[in-house]
C-alpha positions as CSV (number, residue, x, y, z in Angstrom):
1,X,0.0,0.0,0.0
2,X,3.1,2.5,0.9
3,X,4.4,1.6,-2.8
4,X,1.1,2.5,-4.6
5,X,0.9,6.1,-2.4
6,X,4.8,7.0,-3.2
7,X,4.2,6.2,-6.7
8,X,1.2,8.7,-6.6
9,X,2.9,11.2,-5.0
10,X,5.9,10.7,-7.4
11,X,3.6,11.1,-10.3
12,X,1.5,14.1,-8.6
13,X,5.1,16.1,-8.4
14,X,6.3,15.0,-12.0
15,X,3.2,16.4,-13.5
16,X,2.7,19.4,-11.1
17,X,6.5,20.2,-12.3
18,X,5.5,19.5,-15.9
19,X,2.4,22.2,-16.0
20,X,4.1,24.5,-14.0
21,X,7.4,24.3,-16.5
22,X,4.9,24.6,-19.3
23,X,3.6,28.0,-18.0
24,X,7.0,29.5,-17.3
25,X,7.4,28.7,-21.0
26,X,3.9,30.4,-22.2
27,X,5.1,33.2,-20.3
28,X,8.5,34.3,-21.7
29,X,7.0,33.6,-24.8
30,X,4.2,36.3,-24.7
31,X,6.6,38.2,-23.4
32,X,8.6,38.3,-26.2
33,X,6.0,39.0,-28.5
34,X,4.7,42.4,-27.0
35,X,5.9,45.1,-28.9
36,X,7.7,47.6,-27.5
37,X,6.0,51.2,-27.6
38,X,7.6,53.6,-30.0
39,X,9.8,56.1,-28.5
40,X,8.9,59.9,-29.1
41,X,11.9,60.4,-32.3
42,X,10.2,56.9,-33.7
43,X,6.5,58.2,-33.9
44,X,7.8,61.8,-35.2
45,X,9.8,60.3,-37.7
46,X,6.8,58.3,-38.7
47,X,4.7,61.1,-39.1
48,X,6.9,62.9,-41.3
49,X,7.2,59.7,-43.2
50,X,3.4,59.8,-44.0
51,X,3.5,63.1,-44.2
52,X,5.8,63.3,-47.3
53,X,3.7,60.4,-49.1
54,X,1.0,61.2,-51.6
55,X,-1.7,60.8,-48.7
56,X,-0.4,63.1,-46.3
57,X,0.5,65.8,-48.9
58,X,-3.7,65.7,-49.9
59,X,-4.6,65.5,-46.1
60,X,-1.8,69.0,-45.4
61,X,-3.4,71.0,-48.7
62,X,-7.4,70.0,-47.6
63,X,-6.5,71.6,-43.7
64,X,-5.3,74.7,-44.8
65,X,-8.2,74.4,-47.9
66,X,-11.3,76.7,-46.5
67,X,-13.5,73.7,-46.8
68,X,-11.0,71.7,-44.3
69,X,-10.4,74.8,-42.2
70,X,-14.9,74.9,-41.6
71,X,-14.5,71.3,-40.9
72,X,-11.9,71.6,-38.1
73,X,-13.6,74.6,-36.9
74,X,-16.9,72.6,-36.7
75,X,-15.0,69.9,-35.1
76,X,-13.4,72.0,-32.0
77,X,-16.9,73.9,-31.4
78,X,-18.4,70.7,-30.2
79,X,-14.9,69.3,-27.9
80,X,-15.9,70.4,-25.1
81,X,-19.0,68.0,-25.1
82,X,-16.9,65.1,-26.9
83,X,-14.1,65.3,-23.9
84,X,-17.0,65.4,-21.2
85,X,-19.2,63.2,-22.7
86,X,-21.8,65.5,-22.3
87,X,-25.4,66.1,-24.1
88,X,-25.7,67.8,-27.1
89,X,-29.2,68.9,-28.5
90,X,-29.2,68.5,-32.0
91,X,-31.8,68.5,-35.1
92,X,-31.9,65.3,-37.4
93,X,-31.8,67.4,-40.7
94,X,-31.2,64.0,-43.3
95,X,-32.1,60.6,-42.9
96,X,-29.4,60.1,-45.4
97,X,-25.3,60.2,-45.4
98,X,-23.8,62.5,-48.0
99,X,-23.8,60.6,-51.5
100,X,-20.8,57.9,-52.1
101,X,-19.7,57.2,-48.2
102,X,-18.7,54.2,-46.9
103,X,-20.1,55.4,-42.6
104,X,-22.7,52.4,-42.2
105,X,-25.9,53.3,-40.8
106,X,-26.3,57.6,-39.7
107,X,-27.8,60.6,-41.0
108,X,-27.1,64.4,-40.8
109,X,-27.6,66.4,-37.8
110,X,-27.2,70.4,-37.2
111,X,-25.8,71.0,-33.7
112,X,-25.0,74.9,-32.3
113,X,-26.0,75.7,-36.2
114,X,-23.5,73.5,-37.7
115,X,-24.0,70.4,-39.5
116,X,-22.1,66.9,-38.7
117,X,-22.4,63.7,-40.0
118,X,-23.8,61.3,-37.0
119,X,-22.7,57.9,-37.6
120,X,-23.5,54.5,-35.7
121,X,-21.0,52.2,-37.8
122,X,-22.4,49.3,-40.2
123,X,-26.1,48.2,-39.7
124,X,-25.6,44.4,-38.9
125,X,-28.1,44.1,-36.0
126,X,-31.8,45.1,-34.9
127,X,-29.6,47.5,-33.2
128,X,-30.8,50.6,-34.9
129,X,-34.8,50.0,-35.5
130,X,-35.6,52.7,-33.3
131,X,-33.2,55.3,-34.8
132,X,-34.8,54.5,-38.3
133,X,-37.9,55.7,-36.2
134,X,-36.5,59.3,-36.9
135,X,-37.7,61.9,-38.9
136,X,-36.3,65.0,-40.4
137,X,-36.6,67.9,-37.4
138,X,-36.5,65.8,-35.2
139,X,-35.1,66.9,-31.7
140,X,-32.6,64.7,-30.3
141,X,-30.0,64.5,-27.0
142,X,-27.1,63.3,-28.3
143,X,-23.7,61.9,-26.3
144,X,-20.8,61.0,-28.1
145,X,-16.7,60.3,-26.9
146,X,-15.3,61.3,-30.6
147,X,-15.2,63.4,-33.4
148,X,-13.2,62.8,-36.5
149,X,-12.7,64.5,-39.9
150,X,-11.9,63.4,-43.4
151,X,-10.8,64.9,-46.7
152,X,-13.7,63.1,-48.6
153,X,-16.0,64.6,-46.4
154,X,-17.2,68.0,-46.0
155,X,-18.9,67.8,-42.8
156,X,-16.8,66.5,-39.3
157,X,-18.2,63.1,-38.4
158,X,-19.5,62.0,-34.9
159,X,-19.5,59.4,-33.7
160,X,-23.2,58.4,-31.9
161,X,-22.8,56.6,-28.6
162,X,-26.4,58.0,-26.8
163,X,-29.1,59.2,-28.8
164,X,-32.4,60.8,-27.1
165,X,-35.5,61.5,-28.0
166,X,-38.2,63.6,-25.9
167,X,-36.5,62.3,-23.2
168,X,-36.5,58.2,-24.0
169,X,-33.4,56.7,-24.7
170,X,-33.8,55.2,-28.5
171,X,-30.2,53.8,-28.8
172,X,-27.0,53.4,-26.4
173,X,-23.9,51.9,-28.3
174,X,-23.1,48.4,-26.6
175,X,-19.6,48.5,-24.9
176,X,-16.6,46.8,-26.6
177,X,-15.9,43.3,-26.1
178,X,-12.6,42.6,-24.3
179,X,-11.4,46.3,-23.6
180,X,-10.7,48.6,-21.6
């Protein structure tokens, strides 16, 4: 009986020491694979890189173009409630996105007498039924976390996270899976 509990024990170690061997291993090697961050000279000379491509040379002339320069302005007017988070009121003014882009699922709002582009990303879910539910002057609360801009646009695009309307939620973006 003492020869049949040693030789469990024995194995119980041997294997214990296998799995934990095996970890140690896992570990170093997703530790090797993390890349490290870029230093500050790395990303600048990146930028400069991109910068003096065909890309970047279109995105520097469309900033200083007056078109880009309304679209940047409309952009900052509305920061302060992008960084907070905060409600906006805004007026659906489309049901439609500007012909030829590539947004998903939004339509055209005017906010503080500008107009932006509200976008919810691609329509692959009964997610957006109610927000097809809106019509044109239409009065909505709207939260959003970002604001972006692109030469093939003329208006700055948000990005819809909350939508309101007469004081019932219609749509509140799902958080991401596996972040932050």
């Amino acid at each position: 009986m003492k020869k049949v509990i040693y030789a469990l024990i024995l194995l119980l170690v041997v294997v214990s020491g296998l799995v934990f061997a095996n970890h140690e291993i896992k570990n170093q090697t997703s530790a090797k694979l993390t890349p490290k961050p870029l230093t500050a000279a790395e990303k600048e000379a990146a930028v400069k890189q991109w910068e003096a491509s065909p890309g970047g040379i279109a995105y520097t002339k469309w900033k200083v173009s007056p078109e880009g320069e309304k679209v940047l302005a409309s952009a900052a007017k509305i920061g302060k409630y992008i960084t907070d988070s905060s409600n906006m009121e805004a007026v659906v003014t489309s049901l439609s996105l500007p012909p030829g882009s590539r947004l998903g699922f939004g339509m055209m709002v005017r906010i503080n007498g500008d107009d932006y582009i509200l976008s919810f990303g691609l329509e692959t879910s009964k997610e957006f039924q109610q927000l097809q539910s809106l019509k044109v002057d239409d009065k909505i609360i709207i939260r959003s976390r970002n604001v972006s801009h692109a030469p093939k646009y003329s208006y700055p695009i948000v990005s819809g996270d909350y939508v309101e309307r007469d004081g019932k939620m219609i749509y509140k973006r799902a958080p991401q899976k596996g972040g932050c």
